[in-house]
N, CA and C atoms as an extended XYZ file, in Angstrom:
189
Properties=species:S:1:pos:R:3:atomname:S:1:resname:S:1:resid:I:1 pbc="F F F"
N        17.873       -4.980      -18.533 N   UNK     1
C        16.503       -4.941      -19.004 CA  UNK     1
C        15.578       -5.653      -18.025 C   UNK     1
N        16.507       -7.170      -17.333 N   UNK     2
C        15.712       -7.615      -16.733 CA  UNK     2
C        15.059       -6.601      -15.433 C   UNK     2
N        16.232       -5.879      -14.653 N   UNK     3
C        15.703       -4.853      -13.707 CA  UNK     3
C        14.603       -4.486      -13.582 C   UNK     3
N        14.589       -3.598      -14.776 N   UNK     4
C        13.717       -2.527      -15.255 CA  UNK     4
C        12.212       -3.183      -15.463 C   UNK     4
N        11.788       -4.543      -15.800 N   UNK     5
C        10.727       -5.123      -16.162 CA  UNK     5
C        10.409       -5.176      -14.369 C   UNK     5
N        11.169       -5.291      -13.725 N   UNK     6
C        10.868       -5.921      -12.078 CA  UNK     6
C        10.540       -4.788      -11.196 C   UNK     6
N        11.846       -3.469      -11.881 N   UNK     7
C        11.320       -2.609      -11.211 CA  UNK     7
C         9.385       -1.951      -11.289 C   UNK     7
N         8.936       -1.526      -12.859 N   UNK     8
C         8.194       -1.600      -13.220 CA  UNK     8
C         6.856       -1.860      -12.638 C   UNK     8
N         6.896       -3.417      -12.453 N   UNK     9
C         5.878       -4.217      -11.874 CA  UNK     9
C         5.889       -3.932      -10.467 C   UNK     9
N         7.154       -3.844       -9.961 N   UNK    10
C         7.061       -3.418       -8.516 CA  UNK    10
C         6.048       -2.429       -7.706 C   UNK    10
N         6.515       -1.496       -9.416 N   UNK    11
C         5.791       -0.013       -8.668 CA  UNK    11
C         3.903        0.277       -9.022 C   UNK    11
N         4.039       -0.683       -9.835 N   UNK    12
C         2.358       -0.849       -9.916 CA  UNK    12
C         2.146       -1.617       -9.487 C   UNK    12
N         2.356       -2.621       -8.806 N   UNK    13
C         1.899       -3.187       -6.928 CA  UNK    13
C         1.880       -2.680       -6.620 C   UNK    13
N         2.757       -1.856       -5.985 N   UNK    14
C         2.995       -1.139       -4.646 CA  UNK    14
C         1.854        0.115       -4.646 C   UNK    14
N         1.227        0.421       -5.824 N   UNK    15
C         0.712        1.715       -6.140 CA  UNK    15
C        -1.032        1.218       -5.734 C   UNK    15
N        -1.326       -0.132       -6.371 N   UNK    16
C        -2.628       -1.048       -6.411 CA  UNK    16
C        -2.495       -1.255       -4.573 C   UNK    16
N        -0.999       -1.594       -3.948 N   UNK    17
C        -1.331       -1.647       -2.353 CA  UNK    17
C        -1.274       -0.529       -1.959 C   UNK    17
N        -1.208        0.476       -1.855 N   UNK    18
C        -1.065        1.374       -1.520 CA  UNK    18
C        -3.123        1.990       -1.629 C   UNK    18
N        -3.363        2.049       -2.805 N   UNK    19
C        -4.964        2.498       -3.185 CA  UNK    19
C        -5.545        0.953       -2.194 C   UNK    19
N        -5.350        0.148       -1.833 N   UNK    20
C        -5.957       -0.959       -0.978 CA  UNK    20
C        -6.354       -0.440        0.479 C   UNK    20
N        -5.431        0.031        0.107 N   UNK    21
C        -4.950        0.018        2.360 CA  UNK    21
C        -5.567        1.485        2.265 C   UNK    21
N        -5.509        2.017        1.409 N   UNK    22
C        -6.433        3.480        1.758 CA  UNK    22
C        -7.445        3.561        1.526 C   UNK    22
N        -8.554        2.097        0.580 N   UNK    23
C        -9.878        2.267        0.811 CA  UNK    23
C        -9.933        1.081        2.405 C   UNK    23
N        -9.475        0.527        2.736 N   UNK    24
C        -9.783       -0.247        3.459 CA  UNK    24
C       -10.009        0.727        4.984 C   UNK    24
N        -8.773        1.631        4.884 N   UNK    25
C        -8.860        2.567        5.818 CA  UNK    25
C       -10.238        3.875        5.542 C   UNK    25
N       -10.833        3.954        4.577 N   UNK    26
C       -11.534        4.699        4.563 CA  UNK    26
C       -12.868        3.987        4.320 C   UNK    26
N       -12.965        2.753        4.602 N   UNK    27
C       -14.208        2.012        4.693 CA  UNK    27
C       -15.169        2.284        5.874 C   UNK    27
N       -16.625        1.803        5.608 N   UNK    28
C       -17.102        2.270        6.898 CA  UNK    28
C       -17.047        1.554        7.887 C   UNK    28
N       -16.782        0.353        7.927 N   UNK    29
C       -16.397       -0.056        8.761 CA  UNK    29
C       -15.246        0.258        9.916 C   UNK    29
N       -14.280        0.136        9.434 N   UNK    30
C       -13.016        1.446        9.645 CA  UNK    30
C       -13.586        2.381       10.606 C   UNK    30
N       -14.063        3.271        9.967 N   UNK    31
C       -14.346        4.873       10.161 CA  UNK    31
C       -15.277        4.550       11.823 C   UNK    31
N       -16.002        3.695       11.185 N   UNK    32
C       -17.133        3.032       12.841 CA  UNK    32
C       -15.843        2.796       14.386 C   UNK    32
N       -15.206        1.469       13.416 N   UNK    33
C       -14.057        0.716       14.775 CA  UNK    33
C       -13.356        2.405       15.130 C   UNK    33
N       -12.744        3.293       14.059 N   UNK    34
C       -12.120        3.788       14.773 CA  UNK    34
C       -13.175        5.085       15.583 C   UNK    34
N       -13.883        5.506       15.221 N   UNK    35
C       -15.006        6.250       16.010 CA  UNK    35
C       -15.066        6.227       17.570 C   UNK    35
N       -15.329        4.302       17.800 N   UNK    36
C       -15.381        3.830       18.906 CA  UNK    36
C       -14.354        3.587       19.728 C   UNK    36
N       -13.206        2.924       19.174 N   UNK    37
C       -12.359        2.797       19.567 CA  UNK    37
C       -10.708        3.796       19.572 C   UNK    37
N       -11.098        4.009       17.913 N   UNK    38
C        -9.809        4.345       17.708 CA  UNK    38
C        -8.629        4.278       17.320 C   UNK    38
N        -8.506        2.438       16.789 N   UNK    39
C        -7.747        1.523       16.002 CA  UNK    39
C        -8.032        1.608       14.909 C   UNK    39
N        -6.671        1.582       14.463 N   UNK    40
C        -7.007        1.200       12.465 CA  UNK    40
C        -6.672        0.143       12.151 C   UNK    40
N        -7.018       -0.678       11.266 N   UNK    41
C        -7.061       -1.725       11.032 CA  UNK    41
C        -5.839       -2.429       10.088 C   UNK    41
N        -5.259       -3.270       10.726 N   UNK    42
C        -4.232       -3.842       10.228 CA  UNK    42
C        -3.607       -3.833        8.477 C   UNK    42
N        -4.847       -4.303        8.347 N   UNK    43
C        -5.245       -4.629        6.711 CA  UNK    43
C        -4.215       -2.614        6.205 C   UNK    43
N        -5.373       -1.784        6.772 N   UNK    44
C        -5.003       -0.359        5.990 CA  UNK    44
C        -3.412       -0.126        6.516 C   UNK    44
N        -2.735       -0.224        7.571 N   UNK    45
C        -1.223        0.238        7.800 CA  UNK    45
C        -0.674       -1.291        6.183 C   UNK    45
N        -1.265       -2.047        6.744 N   UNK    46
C        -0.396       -3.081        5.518 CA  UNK    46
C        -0.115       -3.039        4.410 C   UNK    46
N        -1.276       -2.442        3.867 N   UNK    47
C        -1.470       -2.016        2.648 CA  UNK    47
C        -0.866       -0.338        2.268 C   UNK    47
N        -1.016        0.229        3.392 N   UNK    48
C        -0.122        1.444        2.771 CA  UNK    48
C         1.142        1.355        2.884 C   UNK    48
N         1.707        1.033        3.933 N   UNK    49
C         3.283        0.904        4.066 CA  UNK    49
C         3.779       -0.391        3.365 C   UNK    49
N         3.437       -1.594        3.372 N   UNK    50
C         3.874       -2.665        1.861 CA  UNK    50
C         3.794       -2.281        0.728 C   UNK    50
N         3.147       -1.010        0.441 N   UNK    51
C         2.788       -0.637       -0.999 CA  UNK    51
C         4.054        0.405       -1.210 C   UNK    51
N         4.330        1.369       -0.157 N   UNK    52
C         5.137        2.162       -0.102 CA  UNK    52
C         6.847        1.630       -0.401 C   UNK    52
N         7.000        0.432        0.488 N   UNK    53
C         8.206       -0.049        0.210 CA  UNK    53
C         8.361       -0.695       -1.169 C   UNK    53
N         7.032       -1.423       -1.871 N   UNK    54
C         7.322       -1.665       -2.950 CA  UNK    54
C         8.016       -0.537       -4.153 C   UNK    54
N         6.735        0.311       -3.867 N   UNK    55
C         7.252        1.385       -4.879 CA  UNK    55
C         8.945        1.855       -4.655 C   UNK    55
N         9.005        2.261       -3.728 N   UNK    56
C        10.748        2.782       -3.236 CA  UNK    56
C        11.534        1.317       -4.173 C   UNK    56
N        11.020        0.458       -3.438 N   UNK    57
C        11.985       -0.916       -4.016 CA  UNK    57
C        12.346       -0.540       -5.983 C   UNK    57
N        10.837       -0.476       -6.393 N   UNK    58
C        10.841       -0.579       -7.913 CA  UNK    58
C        11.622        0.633       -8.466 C   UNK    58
N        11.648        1.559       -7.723 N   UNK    59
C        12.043        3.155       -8.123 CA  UNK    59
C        13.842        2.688       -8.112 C   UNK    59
N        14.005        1.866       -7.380 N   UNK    60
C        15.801        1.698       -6.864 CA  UNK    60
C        16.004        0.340       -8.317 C   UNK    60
N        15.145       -0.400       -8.771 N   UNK    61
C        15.796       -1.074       -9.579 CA  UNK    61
C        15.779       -0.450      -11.130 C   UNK    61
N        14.931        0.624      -10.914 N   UNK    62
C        14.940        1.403      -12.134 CA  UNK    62
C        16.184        2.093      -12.313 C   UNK    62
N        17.015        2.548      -11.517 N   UNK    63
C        18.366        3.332      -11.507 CA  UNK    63
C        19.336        2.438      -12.341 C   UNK    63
């Protein structure tokens, strides 16, 4: 039972980082740096791929 409460929570983090890192990446700021440059910003890879492993994580303690 305990799992399942951890998995759970996992995956609605991971879901809240995941919606983070994709407004952060679709901010205007963002959209400007990468315009000019072409970099994305740390914050948005962090937030989508930490969010991603969470979810996978929570999905595996749900089994």
């Amino acid at each position: 039972m305990n799992n399942k409460i951890i998995g759970i929570v996992l995956i609605v983090i991971g879901i809240a980082l995941i919606m983070w890192g994709y407004d952060v990446y679709e901010a205007a700021a963002s959209q400007l740096s990468r315009a000019f440059s072409g970099d994305t910003p740390i914050e948005a890879w962090a937030g989508i791929i930490g969010g991603a492993i969470c979810v996978l994580i929570g999905i595996k303690k749900l089994k």
